[in-house]
N, C-alpha and C positions, 0 to 999 in steps of 0.2 A: 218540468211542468207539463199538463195537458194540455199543447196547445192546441189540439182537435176540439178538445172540452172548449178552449174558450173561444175557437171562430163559429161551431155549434151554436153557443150562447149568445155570442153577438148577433144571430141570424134568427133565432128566436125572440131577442128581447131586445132590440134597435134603441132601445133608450138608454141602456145602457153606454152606447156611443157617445149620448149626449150629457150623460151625469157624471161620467168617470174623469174627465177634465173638469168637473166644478167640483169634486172629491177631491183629486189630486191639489187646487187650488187653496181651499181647508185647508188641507195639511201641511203646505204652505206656510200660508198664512199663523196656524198654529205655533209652527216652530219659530218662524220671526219673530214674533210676537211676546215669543219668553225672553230671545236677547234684549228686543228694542226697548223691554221697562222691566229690566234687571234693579234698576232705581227707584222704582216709583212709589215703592210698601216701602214703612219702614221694617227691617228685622225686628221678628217676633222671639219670643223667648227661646226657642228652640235652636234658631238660628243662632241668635247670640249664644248661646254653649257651644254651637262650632266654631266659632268665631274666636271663643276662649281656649278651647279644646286645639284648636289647628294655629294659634299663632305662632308667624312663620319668626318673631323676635327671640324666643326662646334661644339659649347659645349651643344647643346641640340635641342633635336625634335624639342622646339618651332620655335630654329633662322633656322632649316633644314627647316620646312615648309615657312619661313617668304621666306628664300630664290627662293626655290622652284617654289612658289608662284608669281617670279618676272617673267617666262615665261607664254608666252600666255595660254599653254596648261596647264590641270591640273597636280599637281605632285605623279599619282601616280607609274609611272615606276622611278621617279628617287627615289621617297620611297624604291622600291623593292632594287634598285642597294644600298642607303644611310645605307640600314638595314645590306645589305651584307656585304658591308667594314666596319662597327661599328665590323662586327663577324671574319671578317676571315682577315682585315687589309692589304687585297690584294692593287695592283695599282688600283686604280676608272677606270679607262679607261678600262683595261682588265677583271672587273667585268661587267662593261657597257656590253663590248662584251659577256663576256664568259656567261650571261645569255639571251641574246638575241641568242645567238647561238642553247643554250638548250632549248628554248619557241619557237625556229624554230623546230629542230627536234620534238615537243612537238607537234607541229601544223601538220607534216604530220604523225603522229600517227592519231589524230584529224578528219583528212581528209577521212581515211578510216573507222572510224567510225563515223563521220555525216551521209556519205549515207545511204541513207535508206535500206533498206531489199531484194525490188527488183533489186538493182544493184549487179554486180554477183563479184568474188573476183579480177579476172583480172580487170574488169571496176571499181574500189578502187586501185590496183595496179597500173594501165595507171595513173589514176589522181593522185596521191604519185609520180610516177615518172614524170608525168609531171613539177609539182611543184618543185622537187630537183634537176630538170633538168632546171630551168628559171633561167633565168639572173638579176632576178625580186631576185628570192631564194637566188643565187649566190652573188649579190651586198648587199642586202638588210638584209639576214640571220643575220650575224655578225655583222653588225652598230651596237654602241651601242647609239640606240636610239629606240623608242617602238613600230617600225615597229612591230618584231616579238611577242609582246607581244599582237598587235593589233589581228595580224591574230588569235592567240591562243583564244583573245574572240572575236571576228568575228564567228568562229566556232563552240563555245559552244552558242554562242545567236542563230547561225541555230539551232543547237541540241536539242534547248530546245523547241524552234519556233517550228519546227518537229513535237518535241512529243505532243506537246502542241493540237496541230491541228489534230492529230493523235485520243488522247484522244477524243476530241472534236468530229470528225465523228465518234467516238465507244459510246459517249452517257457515256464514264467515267470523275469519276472526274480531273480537272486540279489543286485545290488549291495548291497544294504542289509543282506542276510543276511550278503554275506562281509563286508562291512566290520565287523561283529559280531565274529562270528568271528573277523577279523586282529585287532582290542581285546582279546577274550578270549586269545586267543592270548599278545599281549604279555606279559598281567596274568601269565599264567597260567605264561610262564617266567620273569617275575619274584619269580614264590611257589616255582616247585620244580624245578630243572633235570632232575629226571627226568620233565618234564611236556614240554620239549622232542624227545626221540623219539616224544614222543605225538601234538606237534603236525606233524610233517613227515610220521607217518607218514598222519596227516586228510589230508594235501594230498595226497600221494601215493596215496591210494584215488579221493581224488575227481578229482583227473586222470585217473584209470583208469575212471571211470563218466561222467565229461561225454563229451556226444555234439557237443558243439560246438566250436570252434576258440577263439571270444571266451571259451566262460566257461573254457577251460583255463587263457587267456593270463591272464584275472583272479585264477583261484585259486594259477597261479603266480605272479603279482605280490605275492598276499596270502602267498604261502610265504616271497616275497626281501623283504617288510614285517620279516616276524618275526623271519628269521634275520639279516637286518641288523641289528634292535633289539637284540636276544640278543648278536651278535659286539663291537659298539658298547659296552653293556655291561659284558658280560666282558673285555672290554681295558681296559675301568675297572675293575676290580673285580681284576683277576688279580695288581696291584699289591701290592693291601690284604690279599689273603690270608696269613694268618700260616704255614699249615701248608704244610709241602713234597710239593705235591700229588703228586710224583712219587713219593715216599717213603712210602707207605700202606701199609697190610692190605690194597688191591684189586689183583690179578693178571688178566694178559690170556691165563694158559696155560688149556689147556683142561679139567684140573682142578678149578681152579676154578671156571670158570664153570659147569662141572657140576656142584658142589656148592651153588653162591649158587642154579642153579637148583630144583635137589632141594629146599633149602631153602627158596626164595620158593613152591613146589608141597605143601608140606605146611602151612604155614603158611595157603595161599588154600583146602585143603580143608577145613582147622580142627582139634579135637581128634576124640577116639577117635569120637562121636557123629557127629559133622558128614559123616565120609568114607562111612559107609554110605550118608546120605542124599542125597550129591551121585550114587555110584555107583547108585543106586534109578533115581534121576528121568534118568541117563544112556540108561540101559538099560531104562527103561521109554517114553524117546521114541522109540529105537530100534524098538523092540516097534510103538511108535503108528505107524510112519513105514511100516515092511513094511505092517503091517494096513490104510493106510492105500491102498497101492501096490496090494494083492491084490484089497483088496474096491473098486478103483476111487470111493473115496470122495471127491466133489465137494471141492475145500475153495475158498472165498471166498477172497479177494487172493492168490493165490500168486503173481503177483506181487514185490508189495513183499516178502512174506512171504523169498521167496529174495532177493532184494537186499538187504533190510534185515539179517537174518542173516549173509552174507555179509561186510557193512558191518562191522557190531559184532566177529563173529568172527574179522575180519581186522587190525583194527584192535592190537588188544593183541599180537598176533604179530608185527606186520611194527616194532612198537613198540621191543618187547624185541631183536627181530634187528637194526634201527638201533643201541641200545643195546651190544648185544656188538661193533657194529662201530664203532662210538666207543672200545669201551674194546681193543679188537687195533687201530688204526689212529689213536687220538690219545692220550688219557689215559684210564688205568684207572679205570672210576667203577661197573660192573657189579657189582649184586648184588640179594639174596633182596627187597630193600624194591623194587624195582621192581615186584614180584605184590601188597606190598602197598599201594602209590599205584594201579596200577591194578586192583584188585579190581572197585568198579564195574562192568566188564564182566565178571563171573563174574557177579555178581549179577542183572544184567540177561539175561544170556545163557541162565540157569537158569528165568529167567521164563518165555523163548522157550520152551522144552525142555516147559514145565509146560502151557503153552499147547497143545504139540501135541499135550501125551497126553491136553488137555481135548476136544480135535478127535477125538479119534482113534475115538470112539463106543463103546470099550471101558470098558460101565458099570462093571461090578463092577472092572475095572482099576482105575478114574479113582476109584473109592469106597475102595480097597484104598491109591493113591497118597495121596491125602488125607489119611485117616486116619493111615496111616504117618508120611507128616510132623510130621501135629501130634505126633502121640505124640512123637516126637524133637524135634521145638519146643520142647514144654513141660517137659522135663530141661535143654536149652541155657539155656532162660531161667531155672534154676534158679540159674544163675550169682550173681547178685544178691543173692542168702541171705547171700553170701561177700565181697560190696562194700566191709565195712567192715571185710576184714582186709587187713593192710601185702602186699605182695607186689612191690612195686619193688627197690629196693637199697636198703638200711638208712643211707643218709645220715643221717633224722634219728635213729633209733635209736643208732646210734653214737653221734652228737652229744650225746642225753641223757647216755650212758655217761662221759662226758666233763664234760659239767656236773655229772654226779652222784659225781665224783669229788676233793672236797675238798682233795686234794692239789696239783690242777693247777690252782687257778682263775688263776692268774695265770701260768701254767709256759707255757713254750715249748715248743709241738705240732710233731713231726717227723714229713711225713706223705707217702705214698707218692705220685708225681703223676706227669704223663705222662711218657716220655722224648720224644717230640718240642713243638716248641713250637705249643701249638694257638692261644691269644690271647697283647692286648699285657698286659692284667689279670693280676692271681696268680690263678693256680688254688687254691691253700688258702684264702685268704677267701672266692672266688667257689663254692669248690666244698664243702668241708669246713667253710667261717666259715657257709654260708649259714643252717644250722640251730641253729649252735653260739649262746650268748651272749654279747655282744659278741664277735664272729667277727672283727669290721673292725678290732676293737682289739688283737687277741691278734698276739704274736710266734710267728710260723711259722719252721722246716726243709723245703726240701722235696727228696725223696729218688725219683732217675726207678725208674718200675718194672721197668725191663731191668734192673738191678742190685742187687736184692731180695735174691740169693742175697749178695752179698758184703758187707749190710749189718753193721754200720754205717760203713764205706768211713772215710777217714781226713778230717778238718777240723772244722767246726763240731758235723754230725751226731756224731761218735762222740764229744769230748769231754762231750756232756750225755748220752751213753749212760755214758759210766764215772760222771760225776757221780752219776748216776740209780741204778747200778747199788751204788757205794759207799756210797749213803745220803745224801751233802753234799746233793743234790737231792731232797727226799719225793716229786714227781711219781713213778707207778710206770709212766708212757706210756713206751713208748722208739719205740712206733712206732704210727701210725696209718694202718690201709689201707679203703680201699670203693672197685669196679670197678674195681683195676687189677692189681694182682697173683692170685695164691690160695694155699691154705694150705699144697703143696707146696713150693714155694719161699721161703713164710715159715719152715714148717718147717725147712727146711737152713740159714737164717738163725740160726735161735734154736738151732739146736744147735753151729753155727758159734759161736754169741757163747757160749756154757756149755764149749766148750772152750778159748775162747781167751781172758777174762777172771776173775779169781780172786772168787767173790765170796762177800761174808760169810756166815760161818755160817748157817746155816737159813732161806737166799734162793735160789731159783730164777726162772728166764725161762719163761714161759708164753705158750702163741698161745691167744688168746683170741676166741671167731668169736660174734661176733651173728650170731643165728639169727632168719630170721622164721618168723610161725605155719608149722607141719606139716601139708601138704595130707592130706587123705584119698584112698580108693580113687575115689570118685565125682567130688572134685575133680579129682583125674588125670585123669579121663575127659574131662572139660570143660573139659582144657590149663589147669589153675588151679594146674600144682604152680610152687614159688618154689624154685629155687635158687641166690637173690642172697645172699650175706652181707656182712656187714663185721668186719676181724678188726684186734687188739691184739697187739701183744709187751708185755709188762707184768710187771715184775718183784715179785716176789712175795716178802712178807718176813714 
């Protein structure tokens, strides 16, 4: 590190002194904050497939992998969570989390040491607190899903990328580094196949920055390492997938893909707070970089400074245009969660930006930028006030709803489930049992959610709907839904069924919606509002 650069800057911009302990404090705060309400959501659907995907009950690695192996993605984060509960016999779901939480804090350690040398310890500090201050950090930290596991090698493929290219303009060797490198690699599209347009597009920068012929021919050796692994792989694996990959929600028209991206661009600028402060430090490095140009100001490394920028900023672009050309040219797999796997480079990139306007010798600017920030820091972190309300999808609220209803302990639950087939497991116990008591024991219906409106459709489902409705059966369930339909089309259901079944006097069908807590105005601001629910048809006597 410069540490000349940073007693310069502390001598310059004295407030620095005073804001870098309420920074450091954040990020803090942030990372406590994922352990201490590991519990508080209940798991949403996504969770719940690792939860299905990694249990650690299975009688051997072969059926963990055979399982594993039924999602799109590869299984190496539900390995990491399946290894944990074989050892410590924890809940799956709170392992899920409780190591995505640590592979978070793990990632803004990460953050400040990817950058390179010429960024000074503030401008690594801003980017850490950036990061622990997103809403991106905030939602995304704790899922136990391999968000965080993503970021952690997102950052070490820069790290290595870096040195790599570093090596390369000093005229040293890289074999050790790329052999690194092509291991991370493997690992790395073995945890999250949208990590592989991240790794082709590493090789493909750095073919474009070697100056020599041998180390091209290694780094493409290291590129036909990986995507051999990966192909090898996925011809194992393309077997075992249950879902008809071609059959999706992802589209290769150009609509879409301009939507998944508008959406992964809001999502990586954060809520109402977050967009100011990215637009501030955009347009104030601008500001740095004329000022910079006019008043002919000297700056140390420039250099690396333009190579290394170049590097990072290229990187996630050439990523995501791999990406759309995978999904127009083999199978549809494009969408918004590719901004958020690779965020990392926003955060790091912002560092750079923060860095210049530290350079840029415009005091009362760099006094003005500072401040600003933390001011909107310290509202982002306010987030945490709010950690221990539900704000997922009401799986286990529902589920109470459901125990709490004395009618049905033993009734058979008719409950709205995918229309296509995602595993070889039920979805009602794996997904609906998991909250419920004795879930594993309870007799399920399950009813796909493309035909929501024409329920209760003719066979098993509608005979325990007339049951239910005639009174022979006291369950008042007739129908149980969370994440797959919504209240529109239960709505034409329930008045479907009140026109076309006669039922006793002073009984009506009702949609019933578990609601979670009511965000407030300041919540909105800080992307905290919930619009998950879970809803009942429930007859009513």
């Amino acid at each position: 590190m410069t540490d000349k650069n940073d007693v310069d800057l502390a001598k310059s911009n004295r407030v620095l002194t005073i804001v870098i302990p309420i920074w450091l404090a954040l990020i803090v705060l942030a990372v406590l904050n994922n352990f201490m309400y590991l519990d508080a959501s209940s798991l949403w659907l996504d969770e719940l497939f690792t939860v299905y995907f990694s249990d650690p009950n299975q009688p051997s690695f072969s059926a963990f992998l055979n399982r594993a192996s039924e999602d799109v993605h590869p299984p190496g984060y539900y390995a990491l969570v399946w290894i944990t509960g074989l050892l410590t016999g924890a809940d799956t779901g709170m392992i899920a989390r409780g190591i995505s939480a640590t592979l978070a804090a793990l990632s803004l350690v990460l953050i400040c040491l990817a950058m390179p040398k010429w960024i000074s310890r503030p401008a690594r500090l801003f980017s850490c607190t950036l990061a622990a201050t997103s809403h991106i950090y905030f939602l995304y930290a704790p899922q136990g899903r391999s968000y965080a596991l993503s970021w952690v090698l997102v950052i070490l493929l820069l790290m290595l990328a870096l040195d790599i290219n570093r090596a390369m303009s000093q005229g040293k060797p890289i074999s050790l580094k790329l052999s690194t490198f092509t291991i991370t690699g493997i690992i790395s599209g073995l945890c999250h196949m949208y990590l592989v347009p991240l790794i082709g597009a590493k090789i493909a920068i750095m073919l474009c920055f070697s100056q020599s012929w041998k180390n091209r021919f290694w780094i493409a050796v290291s590129g036909l390492i990986i995507l051999t692994t990966m192909l090898v792989f996925l011809n194992w694996q393309a077997d075992k997938i249950i879902l008809d990959v071609s059959d999706t929600w992802f589209s290769a028209d150009s609509d879409f893909l301009w939507r998944q991206t508008n959406a992964g661009l809001k999502r990586l600028f954060g809520s109402a707070l977050e967009t100011p402060l990215s637009n501030v430090i955009i347009a104030a490095s601008v500001v740095s970089v004329v000022w910079i140009l006019i008043k002919r100001i000297k700056i140390q490394d420039l250099r690396p400074i333009i190579f290394d920028t170049i590097f990072v900023f290229s990187s996630p672009i050439l990523a995501l245009a791999l990406a759309i050309l995978v999904t127009l040219f083999y199978a549809p797999s494009y969408s918004f969660r590719y901004f958020i796997v690779l965020v990392p480079f926003y955060w790091i990139l912002m560092g750079f930006l923060f860095e210049i306007i530290l350079r840029s010798s415009l005091k009362w600017m760099i006094i003005g930028i500072i401040i600003f920030t933390t001011i909107i820091f310290i509202p982002l972190s306010a987030r945490i006030l709010w950690s221990d309300l539900p704000t997922k999808q009401p799986w286990r609220e529902t589920a109470q709803f459901v125990d709490n209803t004395q009618e049905c302990v033993d009734a058979i639950l008719p409950v709205v489930t995918f229309a296509e087939k995602f595993i070889t497991g039920s979805v009602p116990v794996n997904f609906y049992g998991y909250y419920l008591n004795n879930g594993t024991a309870r007799d399920w219906l399950s009813y796909p959610e493309d035909e929501v409106t024409l329920f209760p459709g003719t066979g098993p489902v509608r005979n325990i709907v007339v049951e239910r409705i005639t009174g022979n059966d006291p369950c008042p369930i007739l129908l149980w839904d969370v994440a797959h339909s919504n209240p529109a089309n239960l709505e034409i259901a329930r008045q479907s069924m009140m026109q076309t079944f006669d039922l006793p006097e002073g009984s009506t069908i009702i949609l019933k919606t578990i609601k979670l807590p009511e965000s407030n105005l300041f919540m909105r601001l800080l992307g905290m509002s919930s619009q998950e629910e879970g809803y009942f048809l429930l007859v009513q006597r």
